[in-house]
Every structure is written in C-alpha cells, then in structure tokens.
N, C-alpha and C positions, 0 to 999 in steps of 0.2 A: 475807409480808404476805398476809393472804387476801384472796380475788376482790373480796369486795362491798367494803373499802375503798378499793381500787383502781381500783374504777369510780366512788367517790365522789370521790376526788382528780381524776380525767378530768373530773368533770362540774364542780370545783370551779375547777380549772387546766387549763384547755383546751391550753394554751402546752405543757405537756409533751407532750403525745401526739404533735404535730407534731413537735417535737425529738428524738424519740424515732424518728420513720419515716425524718428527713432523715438522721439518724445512721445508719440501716438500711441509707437507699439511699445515703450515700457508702461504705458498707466492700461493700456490691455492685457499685460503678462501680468500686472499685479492684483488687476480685478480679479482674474481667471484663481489666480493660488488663493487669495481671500475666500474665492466662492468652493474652492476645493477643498480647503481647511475647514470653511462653514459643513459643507458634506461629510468629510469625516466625522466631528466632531459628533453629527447626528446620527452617523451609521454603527453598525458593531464589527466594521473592519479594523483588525488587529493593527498597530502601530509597529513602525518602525520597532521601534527600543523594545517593546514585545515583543516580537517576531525575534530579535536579537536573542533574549531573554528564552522562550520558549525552544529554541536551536541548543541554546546552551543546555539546558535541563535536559532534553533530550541527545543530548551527548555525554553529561555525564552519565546517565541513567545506561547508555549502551556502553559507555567505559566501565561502571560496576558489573553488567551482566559479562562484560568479557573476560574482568578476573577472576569473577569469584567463582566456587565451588556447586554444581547442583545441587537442588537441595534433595532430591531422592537419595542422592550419593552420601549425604551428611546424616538423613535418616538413617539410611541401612548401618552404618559404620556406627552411629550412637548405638541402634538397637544390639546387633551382633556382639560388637568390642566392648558396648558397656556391659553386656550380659557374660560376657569372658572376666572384663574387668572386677565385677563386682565381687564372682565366685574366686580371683585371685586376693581381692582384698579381705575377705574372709580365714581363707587359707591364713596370708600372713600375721593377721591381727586379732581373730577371732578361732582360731583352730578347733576344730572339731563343731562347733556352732554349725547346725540345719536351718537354713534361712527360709525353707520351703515349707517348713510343719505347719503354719499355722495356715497354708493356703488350701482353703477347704472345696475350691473350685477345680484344682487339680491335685485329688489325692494320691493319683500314681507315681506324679512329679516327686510330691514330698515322701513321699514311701522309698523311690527308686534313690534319690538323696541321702535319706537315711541309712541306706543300703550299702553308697557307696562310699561313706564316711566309716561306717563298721568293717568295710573290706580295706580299704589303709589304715585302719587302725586311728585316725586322727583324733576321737574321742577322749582316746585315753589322756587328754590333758585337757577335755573337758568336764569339770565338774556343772552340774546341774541341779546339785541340794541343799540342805538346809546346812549344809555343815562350814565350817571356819573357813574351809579351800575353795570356795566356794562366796563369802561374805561378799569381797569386795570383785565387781564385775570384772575388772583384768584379770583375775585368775581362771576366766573363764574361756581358756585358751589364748587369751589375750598376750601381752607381753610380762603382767605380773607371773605367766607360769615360767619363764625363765627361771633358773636358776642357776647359783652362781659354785655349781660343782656338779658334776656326773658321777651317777651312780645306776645301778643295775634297775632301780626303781622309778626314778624318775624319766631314765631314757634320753636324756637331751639331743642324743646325736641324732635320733630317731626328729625330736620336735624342730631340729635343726632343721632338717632336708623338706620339710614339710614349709618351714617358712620360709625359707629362702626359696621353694619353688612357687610360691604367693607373689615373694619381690620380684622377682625374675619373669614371671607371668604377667605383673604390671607394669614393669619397662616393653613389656615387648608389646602390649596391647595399647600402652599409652604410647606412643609413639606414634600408630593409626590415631588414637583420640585426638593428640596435642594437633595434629599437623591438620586434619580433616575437617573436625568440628572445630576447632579455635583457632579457625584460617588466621595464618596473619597476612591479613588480606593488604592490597598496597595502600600508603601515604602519600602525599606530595614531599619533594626534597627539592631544597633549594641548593642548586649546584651550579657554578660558575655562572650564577647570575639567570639561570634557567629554574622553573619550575618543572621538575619530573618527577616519577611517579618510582617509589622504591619500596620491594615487598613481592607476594610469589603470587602468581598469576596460574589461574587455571588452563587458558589457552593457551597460552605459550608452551605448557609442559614441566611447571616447574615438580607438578604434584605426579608424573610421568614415575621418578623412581617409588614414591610410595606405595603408588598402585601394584605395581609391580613385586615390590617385596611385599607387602601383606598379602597378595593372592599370593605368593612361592609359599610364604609361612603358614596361610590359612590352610591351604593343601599339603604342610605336613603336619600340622594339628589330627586335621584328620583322619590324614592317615594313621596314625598315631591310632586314635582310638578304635579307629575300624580294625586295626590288627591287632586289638588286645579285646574286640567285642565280645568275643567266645568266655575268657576269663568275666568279664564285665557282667554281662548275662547270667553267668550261674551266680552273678553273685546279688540279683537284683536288681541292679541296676542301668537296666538297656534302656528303659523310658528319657532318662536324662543324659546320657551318651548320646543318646541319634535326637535328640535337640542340641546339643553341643555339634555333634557332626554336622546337623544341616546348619546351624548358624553359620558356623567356619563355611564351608562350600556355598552358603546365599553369598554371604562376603568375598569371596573371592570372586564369586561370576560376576556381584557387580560392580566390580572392581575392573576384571576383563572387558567388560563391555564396555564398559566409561574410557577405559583405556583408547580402547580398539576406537571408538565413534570419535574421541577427540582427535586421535592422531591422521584418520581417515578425514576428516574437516579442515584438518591445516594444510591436508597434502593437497585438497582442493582449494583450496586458499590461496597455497603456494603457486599452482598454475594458474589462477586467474590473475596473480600480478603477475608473472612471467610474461602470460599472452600480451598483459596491457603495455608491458614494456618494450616487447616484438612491435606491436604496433605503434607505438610513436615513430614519427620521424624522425631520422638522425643526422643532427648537424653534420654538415661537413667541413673538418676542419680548412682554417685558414693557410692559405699557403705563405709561406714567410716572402719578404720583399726583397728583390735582390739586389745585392750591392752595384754598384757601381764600381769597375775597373779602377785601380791607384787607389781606393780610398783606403784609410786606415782603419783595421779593426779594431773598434774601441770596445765591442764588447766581450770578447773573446780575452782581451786584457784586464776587462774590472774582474772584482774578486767577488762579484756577486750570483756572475755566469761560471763559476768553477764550479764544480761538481760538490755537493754538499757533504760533510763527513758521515761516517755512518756511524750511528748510534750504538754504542754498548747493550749488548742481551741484557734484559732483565729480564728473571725467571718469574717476578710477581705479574706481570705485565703479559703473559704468553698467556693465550687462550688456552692454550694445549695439556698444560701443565695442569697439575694436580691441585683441590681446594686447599690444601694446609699441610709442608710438610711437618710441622711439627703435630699436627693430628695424626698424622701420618703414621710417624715413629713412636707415639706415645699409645695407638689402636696396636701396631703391631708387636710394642713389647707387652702391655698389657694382656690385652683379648686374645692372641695367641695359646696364653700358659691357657686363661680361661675354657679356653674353646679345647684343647687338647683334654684336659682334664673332662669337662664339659661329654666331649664326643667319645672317651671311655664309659662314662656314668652310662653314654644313651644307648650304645650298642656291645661294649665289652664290659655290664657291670661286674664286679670284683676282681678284675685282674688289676696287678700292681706294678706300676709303673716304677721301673728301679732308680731313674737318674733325677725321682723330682722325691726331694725329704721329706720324710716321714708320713711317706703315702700309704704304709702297710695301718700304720695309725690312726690316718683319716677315714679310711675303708674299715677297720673295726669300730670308729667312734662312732658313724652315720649307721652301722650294722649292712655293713656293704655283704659278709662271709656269711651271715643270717641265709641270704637269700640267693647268692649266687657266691657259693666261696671255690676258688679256683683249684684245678681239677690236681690232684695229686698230692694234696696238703694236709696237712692237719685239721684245718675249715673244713675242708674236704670229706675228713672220715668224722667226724663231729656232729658237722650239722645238713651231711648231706640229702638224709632219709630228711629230715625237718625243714627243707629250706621251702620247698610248696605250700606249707603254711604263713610263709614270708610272700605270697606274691603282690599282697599293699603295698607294703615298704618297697618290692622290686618297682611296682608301677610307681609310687612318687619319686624312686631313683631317676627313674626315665625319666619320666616328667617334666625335674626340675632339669636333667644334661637338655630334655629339648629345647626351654625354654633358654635357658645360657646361649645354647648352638643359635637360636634365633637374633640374640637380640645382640651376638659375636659379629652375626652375619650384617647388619643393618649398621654398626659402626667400619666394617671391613669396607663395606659399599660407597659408604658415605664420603673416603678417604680414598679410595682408590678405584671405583666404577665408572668414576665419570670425570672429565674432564671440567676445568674453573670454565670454559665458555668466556663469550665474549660480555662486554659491558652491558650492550643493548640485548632488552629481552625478543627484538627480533629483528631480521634484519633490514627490516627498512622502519619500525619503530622506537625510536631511541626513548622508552619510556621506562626502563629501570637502570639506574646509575651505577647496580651491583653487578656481578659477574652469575650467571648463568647456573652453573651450578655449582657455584657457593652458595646461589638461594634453596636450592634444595641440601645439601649437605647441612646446612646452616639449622634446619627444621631440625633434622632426625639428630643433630648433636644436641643440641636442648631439653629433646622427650629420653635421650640416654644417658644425660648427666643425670638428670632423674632419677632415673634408672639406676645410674650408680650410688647414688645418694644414701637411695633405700637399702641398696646391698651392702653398701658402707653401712650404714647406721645399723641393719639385721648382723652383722660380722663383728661390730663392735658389742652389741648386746651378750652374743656369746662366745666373747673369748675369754670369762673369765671358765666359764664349764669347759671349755676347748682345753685350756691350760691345766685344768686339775686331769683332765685325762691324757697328761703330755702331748699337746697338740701345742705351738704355738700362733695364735695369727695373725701376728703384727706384721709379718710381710703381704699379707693378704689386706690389711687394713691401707699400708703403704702404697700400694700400688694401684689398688681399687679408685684412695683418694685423689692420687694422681691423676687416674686417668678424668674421673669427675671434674677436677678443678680444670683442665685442658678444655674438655670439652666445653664446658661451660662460658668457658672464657672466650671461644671460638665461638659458640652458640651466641652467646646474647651480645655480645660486640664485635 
C-alpha cells in the first residue's frame, strides 16, 4: 500500500493508529516477562511462593521462641527439684535406703547421708540382711514394711510421718517439675471459625505465679535447714545440708531473675506500642448531616436507634472474678483443717488442739510427746529429760508441717491470688481463647491433684495401723479424695 494512502487512512480513522501501538506495546510487555522468567529461572533468586514460605517459618519459629520457657530456666528447675524430688521419692517408697553409699567420687556426700538417715532414725525399717524381713525388696522400707497394726515395736506412727513427709515433698517439688519442665506449651484451637493459639505462654506471664511461689518456698526450705544446722552438724551431716541449701537458693535466684528480666521486657514492650499508637494519626470523626427544618424524624422513631438493653452480669464472664468458685470452697474447706494442723506440727510441735478429735491421739500415734510433750503434763514429767534424744523424729515432724504449709500455700494461691484475666493473652494479641489466669491456676491444680493422689493413697495404706491405735482416718481419706477429684477436674478440663 503506498505511504500517502496510508497517511490518508490515519487522518481519515484515527481508531487505527492507536490499535496499532496498543498491539505494539502488548507483544513488548510479553517479550519483556518471557525474558524475565528466562532470568529467573537461571538465577538463584528466591521465588515468590518461597519467600512466602521462608516468612512463614520464620514466624512460627519467633511464635515458639515467644512462648516457651528458657532453656537455662528448665535446666536449673530439673537439676535443683529433681535433686529434692528424688530424695523425697526415697523417703516415701524406699525409707531409710542411702542412695549415696555406692558413690565412691564423693565419699563425704554418702557418709554425711548416712549420717543423716541414723539421726531420724529412718533406718529402723530398713532391713539390709540376709534375713526373711528382708527377702522380698519392699520390705526394704518400701511399702511392704507397712503394717496392718501398731505396736511399740514396729513404730508405725513414727514410719507414718516419715512417708507422708516423702508425699508431701513430692506435691510440692512436682508442681515446679509439672509446670516448668513439661511446659504445656500452646496448640492451635479452632474457635468461631478462627485458628488460635491455646496453652501457657512464657511472655505473656503465665509461668509469673510459679516463679514466684517456688522462689517464696525455696527460701523457706532453706531456711528451714540453716536454722536446724547446728543440730545437723553435730550430727554429721553438714556436707549434704549445704548442698540442699544451696540447691534451694540457686533455684530460687533463678527463679528471681527470669522473673525480674521478663517482666522488665514486657514493660518495654508495653511503651513501645503505646509510643506507636501516640503516633498514628487520628481520624477525625465525621460530623452528622443536619436535617432539614419540618422534616420527620424517622430515626429517632425506628427501634433500632433505641438505646440497647443492658445485659445481665454474668460472674463466669467478669475478668475480675475469681478462677473457680468451686475450687475455691473445696481449697478452703479442705487445706484449711490441713494447713492449721500442718502449721502446729511446724512451729507448736505437741501442743493439742482441743476442738479437732482425737488430736491427743494422733500426737501419741506419730510420737509427737516423745520429743516435744507439752509443758505441765504427764508427757511432760515422763519423757521430758528423754525428749533430746528425739530430735530426728522432731525434725521429720517439722518437715513434713513444712512441706503440707507449702503445698496449702500453692492451692490457696491458685484460687484466690489472682484474678481469671481476660480472654486474650494480651492485649492487643488475641492468641489464647482461655482466660488469663485460669492458665496458670490450671497448671498448679494438676501437679496438686497429684499431690493429693499420693497423700490419698499414703493415708489409705495406713489406716488400718491408725485404727488398731484408735485413730480413725476415713474423714481424712474423705476429704483429701474430694479435694483431689476437684482439682483434677478443674485441672485437666
């Protein structure tokens, strides 16, 4: 076609000429992403959908580092509590057994042991010979030395306070184990259609009340043993006391410090969304449209611009309010008696409590009058030149009131320390669908149903020896189990 007609069609149909450049530039945009796709393909530049991919991983990776637990924090707590724990599980299952004799790297350790097992007297229900009491391993302090009557010779009230201060030393150290070392770290939960995250977070605070009660309890452990060191010493056994002292106080400092550092990172936390919220700019709202004179108010008559009714209080629904009143009333009728009795044992031992039955009974069964019998009595002129050679039986008295007062203290807490908290574990992350501190109350109710489990099943063992010494303990079994099946139930669901 020649030039000049072609420029007479241009000037005649303008429409073409455009269609004709748009056609130009799309086979130029296509060549162009061809030769781009050719380049990537050859390069080791990340793709889209990787780079997707690679974002994600590295998000969940900084969502696990923000809930779970340090891991220094879960060493010291195994090292420490298991080293508590273990010499508890001894006590209750293995009585008078020296776990330390055959360790020939530190012989002062197992010397100082041996030392302090002959000064409570916790031997004498271990046989160690060739002889019949002796055949079958459970009679090796174990639970075959139970027996099912008390007599002057076998002592049972005496093997009694010894194992129940074993149970009672493992509720209260497994509660630091359950909660620390066997995070229950969070899930995903599907709720109203949402994917979120349910379970106890380390930043957030859930693990705030543990810390806290096992440093208070670790620093009366020890104290505990630093003010009986003097007796302890002369009795040989300071090498493994001031290893138990310093376990307790390494545990409690890092305990305080993990405390102290997380809470001091959220408070910085805190201000730097604050600041970022300061700095946004703030809409301003819209001002309403004004009516025009004569018109009819049509809105002011629908029933949609009434004012909305107000909702009925619900007390499950109140942040404010408490994790469970029926945990509530079942810690305080229960752990109450516990704790009063408990907190005689640890600081008034043998005095007798008139308005709870057959306390003068349970104080002769245990050999309470042995070692501290009250001042003015019979006990009194009896055995009061002798009672200094009672001061084992006085110290596993103590002991075990400490270990009860502790593990009173950590149910009390649990129920009435702290507030249920809101839904969200914080407040501008809506990432657990549970209530705030029902995830911590939730932990420590778990490691004390345990807890009660043990001291159920130790209570039940001997109440048939309790009963031949006119002791009944079927209200002690009653109420114990109660409070176990509570918790439990509040724990695990």
């Amino acid at each position: 076609m020649p030039e000049s007609e072609t420029v007479r069609r241009r000037k005649i149909f303008p429409h073409l000429s455009s269609d004709e450049a748009a056609a130009k530039e799309s086979d130029e945009k296509k060549q162009g992403e061809n030769d781009e796709a050719y380049d990537n393909a050859k390069s080791n530049k990340p793709t889209a959908a990787a780079a997707a991919n690679n974002n994600n991983v590295v998000r969940n990776t900084e969502s696990s580092v923000h809930h779970l637990l340090p891991l220094p924090l879960v060493i010291i707590t195994l090292l420490c509590s298991g080293l508590f724990w273990v010499m508890s599980f001894r006590d209750a299952f293995a009585t008078g057994q020296p776990l330390l004799l055959n360790l020939r790297s530190a012989p002062s350790l197992a010397q100082a042991e041996l030392s302090l097992l002959e000064h409570t007297k916790s031997q004498k229900w271990y046989h160690d010979d060739d002889s019949s009491k002796a055949y079958w391993k459970s009679a090796r302090g174990g639970l075959g030395s139970i027996r099912p009557y008390t007599s002057d010779d076998n002592d049972m009230g005496g093997l009694f306070v010894r194992k129940v201060a074993g149970v009672a030393a493992m509720g209260y150290h497994s509660t630091k184990l359950w909660s620390i070392v066997f995070q229950s770290a969070p899930v995903p939960s599907l709720l109203d259609g949402q994917i979120k995250m349910k379970g106890a977070s380390w930043s957030i605070g859930h693990y705030d009340p543990i810390l806290t009660l096992g440093m208070l309890g670790n620093c009366c452990i020890a104290a505990f043993y630093m003010m009986r060191i003097e007796e302890l010493r002369n009795a040989g056994a300071e090498p493994l006391v001031a290893m138990l002292v310093m376990a307790s106080l390494i545990e409690a400092l890092v305990f305080g410090a993990y405390l102290m550092s997380r809470r001091m990172s959220m408070k910085k936390t805190k201000k730097v969304i604050v600041g970022n919220k300061q700095q946004q700019p703030q809409k301003q709202p819209k001002r309403p449209a004004q009516k025009k004179k004569g018109s009819k108010d049509k809105d002011a008559s629908s029933p949609s611009s009434s004012l909305p009714a107000t909702q009925e209080y619900n007390p499950q629904e109140d942040p404010n309010s408490i994790p469970s009143r029926i945990a509530l009333r079942t810690v305080l009728i229960v752990s109450s008696i516990i704790s009063l009795i408990s907190v005689r044992d640890l600081f008034f031992p043998g005095t007798i409590i008139s308005f709870i039955p057959r306390d003068d009974i349970y104080l002769e069964w245990i050999g309470a009058f042995f070692h501290s019998p009250p001042p003015d009595t019979v006990e009194s002129d009896e055995y009061g030149l002798e009672s200094p050679l009672y001061a084992g039986d006085k110290f596993m008295g103590q002991l075990l009131g400490l270990y009860l007062v502790l593990g009173c203290v950590w149910k009390f807490a649990s129920v009435c320390a702290w507030s249920k908290g809101n839904k969200t574990m914080e407040f501008k992350s809506p990432e657990n669908v549970d209530r705030h501190g029902v995830v911590s109350s939730k932990m420590i109710w778990k490691a004390q149903a345990f807890g009660d489990m043990l001291l159920l099943f130790m209570l039940r063992m001997f109440a048939p020896a309790a009963k031949s010494a006119s002791l009944d303990l079927r209200w002690h079994l009653m109420t114990v189990a109660y409070e176990m099946i509570i918790l439990g139930l509040y724990g695990f669901f």
